[in-house]
N, C-alpha and C positions, 0 to 999 in steps of 0.2 A: 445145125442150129446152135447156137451161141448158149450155153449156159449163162444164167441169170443170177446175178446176187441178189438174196434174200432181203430187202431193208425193208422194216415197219418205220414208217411215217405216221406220225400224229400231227394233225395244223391246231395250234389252239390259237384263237383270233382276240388278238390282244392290244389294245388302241389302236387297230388296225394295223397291226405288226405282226407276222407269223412265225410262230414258233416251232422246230421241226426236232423230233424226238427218231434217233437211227439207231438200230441194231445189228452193227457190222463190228469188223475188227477194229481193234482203235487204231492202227495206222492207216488202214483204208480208209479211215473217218474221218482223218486229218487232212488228206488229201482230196476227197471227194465232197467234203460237206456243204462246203460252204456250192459248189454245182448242183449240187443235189436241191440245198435252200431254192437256188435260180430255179431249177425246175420246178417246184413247188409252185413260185411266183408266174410262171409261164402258164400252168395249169390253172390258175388262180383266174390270169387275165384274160385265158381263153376263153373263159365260162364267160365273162362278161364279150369279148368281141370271137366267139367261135370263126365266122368267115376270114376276119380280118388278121388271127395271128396263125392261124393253119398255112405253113407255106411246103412248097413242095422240098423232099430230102434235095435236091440237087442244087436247091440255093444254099444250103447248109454246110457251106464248105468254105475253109480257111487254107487259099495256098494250096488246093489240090487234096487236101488231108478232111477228110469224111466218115461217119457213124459207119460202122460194121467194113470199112477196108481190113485187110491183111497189116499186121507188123511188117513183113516181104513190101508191099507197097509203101509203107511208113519209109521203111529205109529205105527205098528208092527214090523217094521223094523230099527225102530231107536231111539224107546222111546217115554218119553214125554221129548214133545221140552222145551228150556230154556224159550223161550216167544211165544207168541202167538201173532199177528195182524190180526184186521180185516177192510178191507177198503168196503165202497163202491163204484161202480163205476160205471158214467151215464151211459157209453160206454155200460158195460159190466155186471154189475150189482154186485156181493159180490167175492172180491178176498181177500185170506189167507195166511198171510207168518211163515211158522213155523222156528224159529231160532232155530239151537242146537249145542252146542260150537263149532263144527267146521263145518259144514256144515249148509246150507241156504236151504230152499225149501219154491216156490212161487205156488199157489195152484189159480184155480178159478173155481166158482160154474156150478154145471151140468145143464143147462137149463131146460132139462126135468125132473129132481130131487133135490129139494129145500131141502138145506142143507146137499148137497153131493158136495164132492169137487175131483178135478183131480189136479194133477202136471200139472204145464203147464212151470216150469224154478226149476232149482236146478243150485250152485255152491258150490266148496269148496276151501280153501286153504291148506289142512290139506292132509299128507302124508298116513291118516289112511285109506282112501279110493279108491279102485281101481275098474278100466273099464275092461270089459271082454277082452281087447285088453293087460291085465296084467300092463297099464301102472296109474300111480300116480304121485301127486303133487313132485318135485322134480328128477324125472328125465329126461333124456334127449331127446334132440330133435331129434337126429336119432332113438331112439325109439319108440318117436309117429308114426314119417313116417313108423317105420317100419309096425307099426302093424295097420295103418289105412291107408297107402298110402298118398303118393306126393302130395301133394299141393301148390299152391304160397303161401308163407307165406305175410302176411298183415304187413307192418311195422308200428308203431305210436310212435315215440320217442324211448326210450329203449328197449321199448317191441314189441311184433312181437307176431301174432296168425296162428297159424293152424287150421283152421275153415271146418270141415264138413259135410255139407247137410244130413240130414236125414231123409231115405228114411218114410215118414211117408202118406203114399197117397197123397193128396194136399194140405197138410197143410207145410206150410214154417218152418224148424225147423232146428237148427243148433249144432253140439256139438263140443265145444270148447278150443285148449287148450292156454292158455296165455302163453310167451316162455321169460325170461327175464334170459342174458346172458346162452343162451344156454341151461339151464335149466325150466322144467313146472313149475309157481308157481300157478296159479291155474285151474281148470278145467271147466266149467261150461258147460249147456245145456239150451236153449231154444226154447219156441214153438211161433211164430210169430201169436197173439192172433189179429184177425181181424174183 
């Protein structure tokens, strides 16, 4: 079983805009937050279409890269990354970020096996990567809905997300697409680490 990072979440609902208060490391904060925010909004929009943003873990995949694979898998799947980070963390104890020029993958250690790592967050911006739903970075928004179903979309300034839920037993996880004029610029996925 995956150890979980600890993060307190607070939404305080503010012209309709959500504000998200985290109790992590501040370099895991920097990296993870703003996924974290996404998740919130995923949570947010589910309440409103529960059937429609619940989709199954196996749509939830960019390019073969999915919540809870191995780092062993990661790298068979995408190389060796451009860099490597290792943080530790009180909450949670050893998490791993592997950078590779267009995709991000955020990794944290297996509790039951010391120096095993799981996905627990991947994003990309890069058009080279596609979800089983056949959609990618740069296209459009009636085609996310189409191929993952209706949801409220989230607004925050220019951009707007289509956020979700997935189905992952009880663990809170979100896959996300950022919508900026109309278009996806990027995709991301994560697992709400507790």
């Amino acid at each position: 079983m995956i150890k979980h990072l600890m993060i307190v979440l607070s939404l305080t609902v503010l012209t309709g805009l959500s504000h998200v208060q985290m109790v992590m490391p501040a370099t895991a904060a920097n990296q993870t937050n703003l996924l974290t925010k996404k998740l919130l909004l995923a949570q947010s929009s589910s309440n409103q279409t529960p059937k429609a943003s619940l989709i199954p873990h196996a749509k939830a995949k960019l390019g073969g890269i999915s919540l809870s694979i191995t780092e062993a898998q990661v790298r068979k799947i995408l190389g060796k990354p451009k860099s490597v980070k290792n943080e530790d963390s009180p909450a949670v104890g050893k998490l791993r970020y592997l950078q590779y020029e267009d995709i991000s993958v955020g990794l944290v250690e297996d509790s039951d096996n010391s120096n095993k790592f799981s996905v627990y967050r991947f994003s990309t911006r890069s058009r080279k990567y596609v979800t089983p739903g056949s959609i990618r970075v740069g296209d459009n928004r009636a085609k996310v809905i189409k191929a993952y179903g209706q949801v409220s979309p989230q607004q925050e300034g220019r951009k707007s997300y289509l956020s979700y839920q997935i189905d992952l037993k009880d663990i809170p996880a979100a896959f996300i697409f950022e919508i900026e004029g109309g278009r996806v610029t990027e995709i991301s996925c994560i697992e709400q680490l507790t």
